[in-house]
N, C-alpha and C positions, 0 to 999 in steps of 0.2 A: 337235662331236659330243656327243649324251649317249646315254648307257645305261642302262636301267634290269635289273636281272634277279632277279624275282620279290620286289619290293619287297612289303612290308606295315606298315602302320602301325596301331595304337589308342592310343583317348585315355586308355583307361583298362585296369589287368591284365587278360585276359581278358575285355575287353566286345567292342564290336560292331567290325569294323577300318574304322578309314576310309579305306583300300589296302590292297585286296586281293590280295598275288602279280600286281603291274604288273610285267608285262613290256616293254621298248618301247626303242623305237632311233631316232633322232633323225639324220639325217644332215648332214655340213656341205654348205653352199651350197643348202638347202631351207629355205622356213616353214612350219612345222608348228604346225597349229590343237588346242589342245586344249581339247575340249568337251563340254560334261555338261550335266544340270539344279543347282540349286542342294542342294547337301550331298552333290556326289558323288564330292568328295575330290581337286578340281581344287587349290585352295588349297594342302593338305597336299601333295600330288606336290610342287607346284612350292615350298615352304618344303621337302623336303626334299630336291632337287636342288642349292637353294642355299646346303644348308647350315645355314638353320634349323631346322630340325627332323635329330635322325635317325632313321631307321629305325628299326623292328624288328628286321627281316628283310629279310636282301637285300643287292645291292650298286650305286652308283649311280657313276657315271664320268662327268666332263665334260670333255670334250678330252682322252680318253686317263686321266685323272687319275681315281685316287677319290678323293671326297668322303670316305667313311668313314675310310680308312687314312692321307689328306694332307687334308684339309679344308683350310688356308690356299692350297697351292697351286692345290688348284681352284677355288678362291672367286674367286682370283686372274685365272680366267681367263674369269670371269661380268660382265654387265651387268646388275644385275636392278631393276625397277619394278616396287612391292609394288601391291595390289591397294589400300591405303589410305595415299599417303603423310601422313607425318608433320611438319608444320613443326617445327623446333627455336627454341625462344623466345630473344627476343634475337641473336639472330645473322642476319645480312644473306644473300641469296642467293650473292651474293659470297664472304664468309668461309665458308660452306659446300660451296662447288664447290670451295677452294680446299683443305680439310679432305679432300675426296673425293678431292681428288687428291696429297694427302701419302702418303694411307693406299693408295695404288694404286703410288705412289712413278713417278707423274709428271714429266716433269722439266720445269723453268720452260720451255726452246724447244719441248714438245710442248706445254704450255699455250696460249703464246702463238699457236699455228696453230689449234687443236683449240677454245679457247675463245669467242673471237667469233665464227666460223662458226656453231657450234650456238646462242651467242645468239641473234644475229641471224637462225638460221634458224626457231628459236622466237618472236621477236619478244619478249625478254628481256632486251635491250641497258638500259635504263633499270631495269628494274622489280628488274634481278639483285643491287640496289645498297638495296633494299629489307629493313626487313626481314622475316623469313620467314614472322611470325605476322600478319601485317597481308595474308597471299596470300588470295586465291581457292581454291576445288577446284583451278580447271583451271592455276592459277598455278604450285601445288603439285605439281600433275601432268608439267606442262612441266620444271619442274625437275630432275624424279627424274627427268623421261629425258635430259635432258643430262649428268645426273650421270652416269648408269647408262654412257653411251657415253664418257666423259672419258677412259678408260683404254686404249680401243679394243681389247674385248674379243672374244675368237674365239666367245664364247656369248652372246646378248642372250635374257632371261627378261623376259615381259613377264606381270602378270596382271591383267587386264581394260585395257590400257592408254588404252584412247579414251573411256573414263567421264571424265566432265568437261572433257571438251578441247572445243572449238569447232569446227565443221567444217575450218576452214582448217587450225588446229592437229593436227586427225586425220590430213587430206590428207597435211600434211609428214612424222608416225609410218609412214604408211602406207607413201609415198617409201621415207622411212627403213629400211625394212624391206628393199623392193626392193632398195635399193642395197646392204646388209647381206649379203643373199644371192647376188650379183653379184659381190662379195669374196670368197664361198666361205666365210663364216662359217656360225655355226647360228643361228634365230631360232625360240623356243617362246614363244607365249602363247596365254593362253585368254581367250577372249570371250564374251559371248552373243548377240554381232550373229555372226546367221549368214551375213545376205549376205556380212558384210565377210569372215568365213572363207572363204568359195566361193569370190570375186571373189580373192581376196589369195594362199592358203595353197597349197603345192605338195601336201602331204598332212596330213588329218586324223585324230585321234583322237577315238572318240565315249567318255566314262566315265558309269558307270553305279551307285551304290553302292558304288564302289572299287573297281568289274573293266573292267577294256577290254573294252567291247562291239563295237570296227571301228576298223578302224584302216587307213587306204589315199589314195588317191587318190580325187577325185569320180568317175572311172571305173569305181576297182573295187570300190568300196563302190555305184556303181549295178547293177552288173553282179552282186554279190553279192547284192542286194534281191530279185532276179527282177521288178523292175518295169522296164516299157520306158522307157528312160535317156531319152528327148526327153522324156517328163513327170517325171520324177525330179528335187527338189530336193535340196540340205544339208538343207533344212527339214525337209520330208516324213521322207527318211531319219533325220532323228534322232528326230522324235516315236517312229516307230516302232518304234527301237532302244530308245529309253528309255520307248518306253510310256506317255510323257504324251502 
């Protein structure tokens, strides 16, 4: 579960907020799409859900846990894939997962089940033994979601996760997601492929300059347009909400 209630953020004393009084509730065992134009404070939400950022104003809860008042233990209970992973120089794919899972405080027999699985389900069996600045985008990208899931967290935070991955590699995130929710956890990311949001997401959030402009189900968000829902897309509905 996350919670948000009446979050706000700026970047700077009294300038413009880039969250505005976000309200929002996240349930477990749904995928929840969150979705904006670009600079509409999608980034910042989800940096300050996880912890990197905090707040202004407001209070944010993940699995029960705040952020604000316990930060390690909610952090604790996140999966997250930044919207730009970062290779770490010198250091092998291997020594890095292996890092991930000190700091989650993993233990060697959850290793051993937990880690070849997501290799090999990434097709990272080889390449994991590499090191990390010699990766690809999508190499890069694979990894931070193995990382992200090593600890088998009740929260998976994804943002933009299928930029640089290759179709196969998206298929398996996508999977991945299903089965995520199917366990009853909670899964938040935002993208800008909208079909993948329609086709995947149980409920969406459209944001707009930092305020929730809809927030529902593809039903009830067509049903709130007043446009007849057989021609109704994600699409359509969100140009319209955000006006581009």
């Amino acid at each position: 579960m996350i919670w948000l209630g009446n979050v706000s953020k700026s970047y700077e004393k009294g300038g413009e907020l880039a969250v505005d009084r976000l309200q929002l509730q996240v349930k477990p065992g749904e995928i929840f799409g969150f979705l904006g134009p670009n600079g509409a404070g999608k980034t910042t939400t989800i940096k300050m859900v996880t912890g990197i950022l905090r707040p202004d104003e407001g209070e944010i809860e993940v699995d029960g846990v705040s952020m604000v008042d316990s930060p390690l233990e909610a952090k604790g209970r996140i999966g997250y894939v930044p919207d730009q992973p970062e290779a770490i120089m010198r250091v092998t794919g291997w020594e890095y997962l292996r890092f991930i899972a000190d700091v989650y405080g993993v233990s060697e027999e959850e290793r051993k089940v937990r880690l070849p699985q997501l290799l090999e389900r990434y097709g990272m069996e080889e390449a994991v033994y590499d090191l990390m600045n010699g990766y690809s985008r999508g190499m890069k990208q694979k990894l931070a979601v193995i990382a992200s899931l090593i600890h088998d967290p009740a929260v998976w935070i994804l943002d933009e996760p299928m930029v640089g991955l290759d179709p196969q590699a998206a298929m398996v995130v996508k999977e991945e997601m299903k089965k995520w929710r199917d366990r009853g956890k909670t899964i938040f990311f935002s993208t800008h492929v909208l079909e993948v949001a329609e086709r995947l997401c149980d409920r969406v959030a459209i944001l707009q300059k930092g305020q929730l402009m809809a927030v529902g189900t593809m039903d009830e968000l067509k049903q709130g347009s007043g446009v007849v829902a057989d021609e109704e897309t994600l699409e359509r509905l969100f140009l319209e909400l955000t006006g581009t």
